[in-house]
C-alpha positions as CSV (number, residue, x, y, z in Angstrom):
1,X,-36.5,58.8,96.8
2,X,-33.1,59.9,98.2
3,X,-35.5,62.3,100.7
4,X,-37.9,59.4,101.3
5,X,-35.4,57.4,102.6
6,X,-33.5,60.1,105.0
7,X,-36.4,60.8,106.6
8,X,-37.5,56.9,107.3
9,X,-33.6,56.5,108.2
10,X,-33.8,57.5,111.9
11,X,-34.9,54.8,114.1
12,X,-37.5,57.0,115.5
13,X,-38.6,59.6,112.2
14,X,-40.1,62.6,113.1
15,X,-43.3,61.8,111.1
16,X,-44.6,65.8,111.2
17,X,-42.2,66.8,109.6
18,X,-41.7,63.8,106.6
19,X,-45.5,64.3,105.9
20,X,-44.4,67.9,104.7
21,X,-42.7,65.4,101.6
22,X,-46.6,65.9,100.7
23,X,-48.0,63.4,98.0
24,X,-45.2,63.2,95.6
25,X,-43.5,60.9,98.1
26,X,-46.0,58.4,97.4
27,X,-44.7,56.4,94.5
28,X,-41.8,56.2,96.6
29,X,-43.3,55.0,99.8
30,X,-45.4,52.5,98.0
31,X,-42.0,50.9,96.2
32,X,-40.2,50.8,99.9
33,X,-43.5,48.9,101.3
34,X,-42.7,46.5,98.4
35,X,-39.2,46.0,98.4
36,X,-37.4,47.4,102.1
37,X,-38.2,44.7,104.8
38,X,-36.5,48.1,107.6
39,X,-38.5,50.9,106.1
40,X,-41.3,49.2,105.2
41,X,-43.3,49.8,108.1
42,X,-42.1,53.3,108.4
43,X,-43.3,53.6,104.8
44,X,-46.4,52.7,105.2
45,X,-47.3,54.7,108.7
46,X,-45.9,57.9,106.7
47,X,-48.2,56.9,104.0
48,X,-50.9,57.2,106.4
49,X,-50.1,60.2,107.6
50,X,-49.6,62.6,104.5
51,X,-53.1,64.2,103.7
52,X,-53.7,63.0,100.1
53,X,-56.5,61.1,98.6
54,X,-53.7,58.9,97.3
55,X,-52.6,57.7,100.5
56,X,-55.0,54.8,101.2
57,X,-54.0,53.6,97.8
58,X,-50.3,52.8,99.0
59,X,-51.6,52.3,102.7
60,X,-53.8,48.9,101.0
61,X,-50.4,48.1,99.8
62,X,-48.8,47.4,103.8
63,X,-52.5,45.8,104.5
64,X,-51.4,42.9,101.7
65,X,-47.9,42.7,102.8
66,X,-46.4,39.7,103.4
67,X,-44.5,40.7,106.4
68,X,-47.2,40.8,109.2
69,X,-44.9,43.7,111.0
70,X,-46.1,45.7,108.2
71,X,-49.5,44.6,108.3
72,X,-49.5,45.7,112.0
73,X,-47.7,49.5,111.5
74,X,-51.0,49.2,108.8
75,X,-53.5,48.9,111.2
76,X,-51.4,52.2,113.3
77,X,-51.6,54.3,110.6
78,X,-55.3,53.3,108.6
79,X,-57.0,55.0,111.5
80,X,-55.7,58.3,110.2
81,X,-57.6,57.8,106.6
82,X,-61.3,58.9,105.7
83,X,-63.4,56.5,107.2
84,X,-64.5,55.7,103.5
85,X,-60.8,55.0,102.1
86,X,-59.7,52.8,105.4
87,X,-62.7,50.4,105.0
88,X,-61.6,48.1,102.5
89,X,-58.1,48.5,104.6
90,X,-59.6,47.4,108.3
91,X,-61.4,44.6,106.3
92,X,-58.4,43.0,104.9
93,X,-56.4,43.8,108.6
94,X,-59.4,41.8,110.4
95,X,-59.8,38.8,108.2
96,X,-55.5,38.5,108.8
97,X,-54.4,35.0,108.7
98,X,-52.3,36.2,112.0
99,X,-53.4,37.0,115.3
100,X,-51.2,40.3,115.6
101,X,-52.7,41.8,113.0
102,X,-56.1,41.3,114.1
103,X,-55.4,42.6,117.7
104,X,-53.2,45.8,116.2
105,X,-56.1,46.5,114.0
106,X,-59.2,46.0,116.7
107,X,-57.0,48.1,118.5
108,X,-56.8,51.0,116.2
109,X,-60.4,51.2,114.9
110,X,-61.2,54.4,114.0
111,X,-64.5,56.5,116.5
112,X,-66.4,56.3,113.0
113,X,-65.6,52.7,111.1
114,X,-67.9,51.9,108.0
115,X,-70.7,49.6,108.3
116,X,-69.2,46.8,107.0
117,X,-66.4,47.3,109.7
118,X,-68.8,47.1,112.4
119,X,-70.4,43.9,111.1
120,X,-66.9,42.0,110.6
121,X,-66.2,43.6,114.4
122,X,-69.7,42.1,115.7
123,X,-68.9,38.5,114.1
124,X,-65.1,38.7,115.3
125,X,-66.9,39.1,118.7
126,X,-69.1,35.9,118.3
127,X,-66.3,34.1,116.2
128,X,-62.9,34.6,117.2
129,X,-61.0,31.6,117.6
130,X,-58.6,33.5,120.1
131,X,-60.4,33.8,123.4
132,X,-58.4,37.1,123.9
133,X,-59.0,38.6,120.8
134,X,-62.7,37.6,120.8
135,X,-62.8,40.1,124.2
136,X,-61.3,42.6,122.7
137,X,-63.7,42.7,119.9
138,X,-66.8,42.4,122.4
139,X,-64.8,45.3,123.7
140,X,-64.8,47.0,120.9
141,X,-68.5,45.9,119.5
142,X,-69.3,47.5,122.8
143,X,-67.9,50.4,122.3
144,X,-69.1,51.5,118.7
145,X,-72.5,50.4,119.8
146,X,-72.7,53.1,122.6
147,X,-71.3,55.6,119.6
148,X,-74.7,54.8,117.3
């Protein structure tokens, strides 16, 4: 934990080199997105970024957060997951409760999103309360639709 924490520590961590903690930080990462409101969202973007199978496990954790700034360093980091493990992650980040959290995570959806993702995209697009979001998610419905 006491490694965990030094590299999170720096207001800007170099996350290269932190990923290099490997999977063993994990446990530790998934208690700081639980109970450190500063290194939460740090926690969960380095979760995201060590390759481990693991890793959307603890990332889900920062997408049920209470603290939508952690929600939104979720949607950062889930695009750097399988397509397959960041599903069930994108899902929860675009049915948020808060507007932020749906922008951050239209705005990082991965070139390759799961079917599902692209349905809840295309009904955000019809949908959207927000006039602004609702563009971005035409935007973005757009966008994986010239992909297919």
């Amino acid at each position: 934990m006491d490694e965990v924490r030094q590299a999170l520590e720096p207001e800007e961590p170099n996350y290269a080199q932190a990923a290099s903690l490997g999977p063993t930080a994990l446990p530790h990462l998934a208690e700081l997105i639980e109970s450190d409101r500063m290194l939460a969202p740090k926690a969960v973007y380095l979760a995201g970024v060590i390759s481990s199978p693991d890793s959307a496990r603890v990332v889900l954790k920062g997408a049920r957060s209470s603290d939508p700034g952690v929600r939104v360093a979720t949607a950062g980091t889930a695009r750097y997951l399988p397509s397959d493990a960041a599903s069930e992650i994108f899902l929860t980040l675009l049915g948020d409760d808060h507007a932020g959290v749906r922008k951050a995570a239209l705005l990082s959806i991965p070139r390759s999103p799961s079917r599902d993702i692209r349905a809840r995209i295309a009904t955000l697009a019809q949908s959207e309360q927000d006039a602004t979001l609702r563009a971005i998610a035409k935007e973005a419905h757009e966008r994986l639709s010239q992909l297919q």
